[in-house]
C-alpha positions in Angstrom: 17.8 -10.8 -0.1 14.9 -11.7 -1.3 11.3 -10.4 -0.5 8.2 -12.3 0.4 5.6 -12.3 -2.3 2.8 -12.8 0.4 1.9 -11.4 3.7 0.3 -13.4 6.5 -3.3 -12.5 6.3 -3.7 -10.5 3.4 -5.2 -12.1 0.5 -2.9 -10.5 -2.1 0.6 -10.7 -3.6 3.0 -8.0 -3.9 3.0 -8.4 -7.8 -1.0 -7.5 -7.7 -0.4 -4.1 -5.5 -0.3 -0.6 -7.5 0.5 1.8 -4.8 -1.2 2.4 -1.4 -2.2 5.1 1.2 -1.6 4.6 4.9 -4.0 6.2 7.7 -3.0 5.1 10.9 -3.8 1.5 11.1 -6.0 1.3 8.0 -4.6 1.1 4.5 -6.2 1.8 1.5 -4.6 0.0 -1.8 -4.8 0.0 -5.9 -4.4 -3.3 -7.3 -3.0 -3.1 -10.9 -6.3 -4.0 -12.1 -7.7 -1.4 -11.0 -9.7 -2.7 -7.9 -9.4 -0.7 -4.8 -9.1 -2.5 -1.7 -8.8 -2.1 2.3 -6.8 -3.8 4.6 -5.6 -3.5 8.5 -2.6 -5.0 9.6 -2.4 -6.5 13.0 1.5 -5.2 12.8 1.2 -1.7 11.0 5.1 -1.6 11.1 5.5 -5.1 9.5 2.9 -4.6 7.5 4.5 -1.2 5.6 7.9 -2.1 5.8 6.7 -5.3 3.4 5.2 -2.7 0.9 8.4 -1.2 1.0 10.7 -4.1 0.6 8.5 -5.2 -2.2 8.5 -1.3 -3.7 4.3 -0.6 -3.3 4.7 3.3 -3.6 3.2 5.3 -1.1 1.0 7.6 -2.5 1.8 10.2 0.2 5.3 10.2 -1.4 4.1 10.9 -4.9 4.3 14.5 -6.4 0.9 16.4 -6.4 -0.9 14.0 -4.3 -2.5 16.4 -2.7 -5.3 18.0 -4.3 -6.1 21.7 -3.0 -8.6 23.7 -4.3 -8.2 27.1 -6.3 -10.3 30.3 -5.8 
């Protein structure tokens, strides 16, 4: 099946996206220039499962993401 390049409402295509970090309703995205951008979905659900079906990673999901600091 194939996967929607756009998203109603959000001014980007899948091919432009990097990666993304969800909070809540608000998501905060890398382009592949470089840009980072914001968007909120009025369907969080839809909105995420589109990153997913056009594999955005989830920064959450990547190794190490979390940055803790060392006495």
């Amino acid at each position: 099946m194939a996967t929607a390049n756009h998203y109603p409402d959000f001014g980007y295509t899948a091919g432009q996206l990097a990666k993304f970090l969800a909070a809540s309703d608000f998501f905060t995205i890398m382009l592949k220039n470089g840009d980072i951008i914001h968007f909120t979905p009025k369907d969080v659900t839809a909105f995420r499962r589109w990153l997913e079906q056009n594999k955005i990673p989830n920064i959450r999901s990547e190794e190490g993401w979390v940055v803790t600091k060392k006495d």
